[in-house]
C-alpha positions as CSV (number, residue, x, y, z in Angstrom):
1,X,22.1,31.1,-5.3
2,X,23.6,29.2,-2.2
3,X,20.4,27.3,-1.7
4,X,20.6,26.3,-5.6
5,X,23.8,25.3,-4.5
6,X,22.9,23.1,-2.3
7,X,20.0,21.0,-4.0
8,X,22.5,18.3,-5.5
9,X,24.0,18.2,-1.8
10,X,21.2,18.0,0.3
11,X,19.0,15.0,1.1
12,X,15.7,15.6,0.0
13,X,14.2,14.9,3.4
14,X,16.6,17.0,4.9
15,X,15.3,19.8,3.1
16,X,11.3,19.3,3.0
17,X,12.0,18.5,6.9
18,X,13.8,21.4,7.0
19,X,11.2,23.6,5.2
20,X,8.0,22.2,7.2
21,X,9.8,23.2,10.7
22,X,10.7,26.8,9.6
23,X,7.2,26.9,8.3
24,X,5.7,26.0,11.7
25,X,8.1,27.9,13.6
26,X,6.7,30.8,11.4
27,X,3.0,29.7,11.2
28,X,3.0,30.1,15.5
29,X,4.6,33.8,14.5
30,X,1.7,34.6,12.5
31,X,-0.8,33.3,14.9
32,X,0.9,35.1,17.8
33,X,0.9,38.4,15.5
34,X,2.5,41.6,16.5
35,X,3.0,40.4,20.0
36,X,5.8,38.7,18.4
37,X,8.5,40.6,17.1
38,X,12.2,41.0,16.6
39,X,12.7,44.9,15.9
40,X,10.4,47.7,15.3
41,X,12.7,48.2,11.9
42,X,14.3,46.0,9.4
43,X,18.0,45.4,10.2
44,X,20.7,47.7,8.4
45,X,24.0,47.2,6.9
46,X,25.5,44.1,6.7
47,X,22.9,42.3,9.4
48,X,20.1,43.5,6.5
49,X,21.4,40.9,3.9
50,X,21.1,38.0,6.4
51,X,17.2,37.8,6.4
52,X,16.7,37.5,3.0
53,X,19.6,35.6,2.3
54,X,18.2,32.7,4.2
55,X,14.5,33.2,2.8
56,X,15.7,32.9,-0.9
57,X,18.1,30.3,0.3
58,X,15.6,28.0,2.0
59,X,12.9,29.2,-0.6
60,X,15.4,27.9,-3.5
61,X,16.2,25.2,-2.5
62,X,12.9,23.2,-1.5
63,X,11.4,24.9,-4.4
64,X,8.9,27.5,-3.1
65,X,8.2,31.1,-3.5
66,X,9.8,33.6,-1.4
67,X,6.5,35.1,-0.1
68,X,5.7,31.9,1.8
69,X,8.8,32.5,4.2
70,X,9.3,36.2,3.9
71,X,6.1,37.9,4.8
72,X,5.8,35.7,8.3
73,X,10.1,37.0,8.3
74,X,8.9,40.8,7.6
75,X,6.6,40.8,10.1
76,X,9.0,40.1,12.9
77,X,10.2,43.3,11.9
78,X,6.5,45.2,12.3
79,X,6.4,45.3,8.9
80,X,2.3,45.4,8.2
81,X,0.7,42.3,7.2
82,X,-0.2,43.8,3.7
83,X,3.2,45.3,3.0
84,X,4.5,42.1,3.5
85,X,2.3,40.1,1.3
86,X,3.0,42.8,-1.3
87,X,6.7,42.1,-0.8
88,X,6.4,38.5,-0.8
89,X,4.7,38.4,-4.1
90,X,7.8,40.4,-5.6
91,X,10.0,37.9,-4.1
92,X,8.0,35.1,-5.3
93,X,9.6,36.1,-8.7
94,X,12.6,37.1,-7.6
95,X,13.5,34.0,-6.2
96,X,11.1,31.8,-8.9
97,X,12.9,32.6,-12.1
98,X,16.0,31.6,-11.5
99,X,15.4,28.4,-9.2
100,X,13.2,27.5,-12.1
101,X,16.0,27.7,-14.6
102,X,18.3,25.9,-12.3
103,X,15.9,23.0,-11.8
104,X,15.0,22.6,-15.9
105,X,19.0,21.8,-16.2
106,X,18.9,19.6,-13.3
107,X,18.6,15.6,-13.6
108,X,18.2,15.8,-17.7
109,X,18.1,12.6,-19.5
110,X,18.0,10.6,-15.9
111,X,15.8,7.6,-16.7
112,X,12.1,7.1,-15.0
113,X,11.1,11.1,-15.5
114,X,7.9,11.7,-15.9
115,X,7.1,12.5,-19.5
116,X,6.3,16.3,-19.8
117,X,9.3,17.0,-16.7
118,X,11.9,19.1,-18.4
119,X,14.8,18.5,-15.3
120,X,13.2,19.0,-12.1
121,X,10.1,20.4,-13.6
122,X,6.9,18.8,-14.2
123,X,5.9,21.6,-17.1
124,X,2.0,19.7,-16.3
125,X,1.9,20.6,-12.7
126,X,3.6,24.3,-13.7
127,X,0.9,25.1,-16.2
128,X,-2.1,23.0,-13.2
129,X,-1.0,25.4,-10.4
130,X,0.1,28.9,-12.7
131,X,-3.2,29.4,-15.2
132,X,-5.6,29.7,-12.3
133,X,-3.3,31.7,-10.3
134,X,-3.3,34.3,-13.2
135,X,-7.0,34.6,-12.9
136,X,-6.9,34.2,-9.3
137,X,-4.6,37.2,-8.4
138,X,-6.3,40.2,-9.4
139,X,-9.2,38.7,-7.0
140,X,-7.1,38.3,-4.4
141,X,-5.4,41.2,-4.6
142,X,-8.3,43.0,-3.5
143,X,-9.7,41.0,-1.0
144,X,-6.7,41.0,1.0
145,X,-6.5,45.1,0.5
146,X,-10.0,45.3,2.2
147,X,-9.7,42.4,4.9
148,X,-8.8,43.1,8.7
149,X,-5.2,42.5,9.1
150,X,-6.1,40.0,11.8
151,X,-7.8,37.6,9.6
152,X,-4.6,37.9,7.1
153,X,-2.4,36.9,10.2
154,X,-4.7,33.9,10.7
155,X,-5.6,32.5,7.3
156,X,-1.7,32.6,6.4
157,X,-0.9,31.0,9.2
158,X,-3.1,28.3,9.0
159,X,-2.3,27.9,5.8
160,X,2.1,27.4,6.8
161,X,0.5,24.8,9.5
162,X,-1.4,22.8,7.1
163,X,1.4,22.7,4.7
164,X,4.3,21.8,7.7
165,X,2.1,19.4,9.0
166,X,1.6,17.6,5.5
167,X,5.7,17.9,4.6
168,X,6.1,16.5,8.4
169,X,3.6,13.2,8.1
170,X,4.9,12.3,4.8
């Protein structure tokens, strides 16, 4: 909720800046695998609640999914690479539904909108980039289960470089 928070705060550059830096930052932790981590366990008490806490923050407030940020965060604590896909798809909801309810109140009745944007969200590109995904998934899903874990480390990291480089050269 802080990163929710934030949104009517926040330059919009500020954020996508911010966002395409962590993603780097995180894309050279993938690439660098587990040669690169922070504890051989995730942190406990208190200390636990300041990983995610930042993840869904961050993740709310540039409008993302949780998995992009947390499985690269998971791994600096040696979780596996497929645990922390797993987990990142369960935070992509987790964090999703209720950023997504935030942004549909947000910026109602401002003039210029695009036509089918109810708030902050364009229910065309929602509907573009969700109905394949459906189909997708299940696919996916086993791939990744059968693929070495090194090729995971590399495709997602090339994946948070191509997307911090685009939010960078905008």
């Amino acid at each position: 909720m802080v990163g929710l928070a934030a949104v009517p705060f926040a330059p919009t550059r500020v954020l996508t800046t911010l966002f395409a830096v962590v993603a780097a930052a995180l894309a050279l932790k993938m690439m660098a695998g587990d040669r690169l981590i922070i504890g051989h366990r995730e942190p406990r008490g208190l200390l636990s609640q300041v990983p995610p806490a930042l993840v869904g923050g961050l993740a709310a407030a540039v409008g993302v999914g949780g998995g992009t940020l947390s499985t690269p965060i998971l791994t600096l604590f040696s979780f596996s690479i497929r645990r922390a896909i797993g987990a990142g798809a369960l935070f992509n909801l987790i964090i999703a539904v209720p950023a997504t309810l935030v942004f549909l109140q947000m910026d109602r009745g401002v003039p210029g909108r695009p036509a089918d944007a109810l708030g902050d969200v364009a229910i065309f590109c929602v509907a573009t980039l969700s109905l394949p995904a459906l189909f997708v998934a299940p696919i996916a899903a086993r791939w990744s289960a059968q693929a070495p874990a090194s090729l995971l480390r590399r495709l997602f990291a090339v994946c948070l470089a191509i997307i911090a480089g685009r939010l960078l050269l905008r």
